[in-house]
C-alpha positions as CSV (number, residue, x, y, z in Angstrom):
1,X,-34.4,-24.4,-84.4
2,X,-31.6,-26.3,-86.5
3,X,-30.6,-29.3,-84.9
4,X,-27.2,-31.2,-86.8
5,X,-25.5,-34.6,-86.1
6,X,-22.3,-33.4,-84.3
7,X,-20.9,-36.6,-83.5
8,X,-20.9,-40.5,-83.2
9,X,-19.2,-42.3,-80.4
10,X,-17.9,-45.7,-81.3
11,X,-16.7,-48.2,-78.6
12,X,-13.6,-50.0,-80.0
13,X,-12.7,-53.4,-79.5
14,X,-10.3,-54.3,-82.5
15,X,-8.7,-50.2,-82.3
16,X,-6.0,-50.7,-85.7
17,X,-8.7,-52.3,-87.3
18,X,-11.1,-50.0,-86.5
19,X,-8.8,-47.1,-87.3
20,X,-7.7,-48.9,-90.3
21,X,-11.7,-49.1,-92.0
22,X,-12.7,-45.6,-91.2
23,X,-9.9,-43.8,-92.2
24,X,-8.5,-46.2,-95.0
25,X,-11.4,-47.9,-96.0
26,X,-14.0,-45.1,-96.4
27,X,-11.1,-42.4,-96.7
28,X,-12.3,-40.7,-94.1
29,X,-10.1,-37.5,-92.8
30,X,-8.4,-38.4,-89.4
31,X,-8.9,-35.8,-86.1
32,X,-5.9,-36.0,-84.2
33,X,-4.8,-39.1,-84.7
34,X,-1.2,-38.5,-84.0
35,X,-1.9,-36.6,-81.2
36,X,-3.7,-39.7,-80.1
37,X,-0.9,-42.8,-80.9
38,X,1.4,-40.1,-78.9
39,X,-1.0,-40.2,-76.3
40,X,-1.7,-37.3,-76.1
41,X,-5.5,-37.0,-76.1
42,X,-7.8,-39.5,-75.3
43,X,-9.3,-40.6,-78.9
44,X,-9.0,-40.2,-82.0
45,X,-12.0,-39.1,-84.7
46,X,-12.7,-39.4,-88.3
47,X,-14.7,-36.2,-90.3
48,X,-17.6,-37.1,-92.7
49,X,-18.4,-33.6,-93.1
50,X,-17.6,-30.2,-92.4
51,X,-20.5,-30.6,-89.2
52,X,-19.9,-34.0,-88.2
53,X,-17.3,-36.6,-86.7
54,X,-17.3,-40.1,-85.5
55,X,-15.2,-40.5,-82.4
56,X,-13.2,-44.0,-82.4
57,X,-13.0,-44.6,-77.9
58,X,-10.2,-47.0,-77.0
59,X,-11.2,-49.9,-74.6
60,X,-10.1,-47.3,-71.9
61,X,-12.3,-45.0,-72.1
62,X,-15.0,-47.0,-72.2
63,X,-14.9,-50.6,-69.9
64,X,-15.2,-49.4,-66.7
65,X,-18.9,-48.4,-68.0
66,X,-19.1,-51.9,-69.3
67,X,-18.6,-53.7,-65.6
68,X,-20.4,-51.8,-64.1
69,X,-23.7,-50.7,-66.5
70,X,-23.3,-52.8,-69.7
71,X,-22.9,-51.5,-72.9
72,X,-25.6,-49.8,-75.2
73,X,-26.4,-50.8,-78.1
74,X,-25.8,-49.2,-81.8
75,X,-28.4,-50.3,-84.2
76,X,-27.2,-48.4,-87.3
77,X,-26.0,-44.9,-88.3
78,X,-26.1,-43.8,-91.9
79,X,-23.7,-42.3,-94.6
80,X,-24.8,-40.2,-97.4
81,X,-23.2,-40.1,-100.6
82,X,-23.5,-39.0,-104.2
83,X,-24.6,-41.9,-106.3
84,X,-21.5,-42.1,-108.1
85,X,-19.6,-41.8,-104.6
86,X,-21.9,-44.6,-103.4
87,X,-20.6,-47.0,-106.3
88,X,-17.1,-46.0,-105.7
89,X,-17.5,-47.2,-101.4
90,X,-19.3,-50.8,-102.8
91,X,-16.5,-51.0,-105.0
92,X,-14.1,-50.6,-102.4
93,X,-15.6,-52.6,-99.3
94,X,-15.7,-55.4,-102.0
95,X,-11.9,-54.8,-103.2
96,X,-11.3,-55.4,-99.1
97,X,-13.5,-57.9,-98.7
98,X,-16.1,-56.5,-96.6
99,X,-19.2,-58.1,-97.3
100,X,-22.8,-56.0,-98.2
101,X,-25.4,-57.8,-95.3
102,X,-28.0,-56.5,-97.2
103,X,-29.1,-54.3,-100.4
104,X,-29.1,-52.6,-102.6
105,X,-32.5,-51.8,-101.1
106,X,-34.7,-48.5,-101.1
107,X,-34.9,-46.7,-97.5
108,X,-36.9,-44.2,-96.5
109,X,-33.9,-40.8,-94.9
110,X,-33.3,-37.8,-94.0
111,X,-34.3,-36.6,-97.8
112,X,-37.2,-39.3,-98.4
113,X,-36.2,-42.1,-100.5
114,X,-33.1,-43.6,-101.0
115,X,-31.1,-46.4,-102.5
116,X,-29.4,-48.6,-99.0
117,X,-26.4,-50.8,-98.7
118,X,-25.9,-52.5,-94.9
119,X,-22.3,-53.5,-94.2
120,X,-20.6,-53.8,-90.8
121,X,-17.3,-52.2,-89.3
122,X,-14.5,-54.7,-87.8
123,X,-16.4,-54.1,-84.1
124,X,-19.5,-55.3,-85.8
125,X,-21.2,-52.0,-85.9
126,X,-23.9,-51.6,-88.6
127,X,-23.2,-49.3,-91.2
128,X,-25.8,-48.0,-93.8
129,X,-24.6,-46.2,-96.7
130,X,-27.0,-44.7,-99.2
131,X,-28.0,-41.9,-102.0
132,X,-30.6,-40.0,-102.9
133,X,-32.2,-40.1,-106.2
């Protein structure tokens, strides 16, 4: 059995921001975005991969859960990049003036050993990018 990451479901508070870091800030593709700002579906996603999106939920979809069970908690989720890729994103959260929280520091991944950054999104969601060696 093959098990892949399908998707990641953020919660989000500050939505342009949010919007504007995923998609602008680590370039990620935009899923239906338009559709979305027309209203016309629910949320709006960002592809990493050909196998895997992170879903961006607007307060909507999401506080009714919050008054009534709380909100869980995120502790991380974890990019993967080429090394040179990897240099290119710390160059670019320090061009917008996102600070690293903590590297560069070697991790233990999906593929052993890597080399980790830790930054945060603008809803304060920890982010870990990293390569492999």
């Amino acid at each position: 059995m093959q098990i892949r990451l399908d998707h990641l479901a953020l919660n989000m508070k500050n939505e342009a921001e949010m919007i504007h870091f995923y998609h602008t800030v680590l370039q990620l593709p935009a899923e239906r975005l338009g559709e979305y700002r027309q209203g016309k579906v629910p949320f709006a996603s960002v592809r990493i991969d050909a196998d895997t999106i992170i879903d961006l939920f607007p307060r909507a979809l999401w506080a009714s859960i919050e008054a009534s069970e709380g909100i869980t908690n995120l502790n991380h989720f974890c990019l993967s990049l080429e090394k040179d890729g990897w240099h290119t994103l710390c160059d670019r959260l320090a061009s917008f003036g996102i600070p690293i929280e903590e590297g560069p520091v070697s991790r233990w991944g999906a593929h052993g050993n890597g080399t980790s950054v830790y930054f945060r999104d603008p809803d304060a969601n920890r982010i870990e990018a990293r390569y492999y060696d």
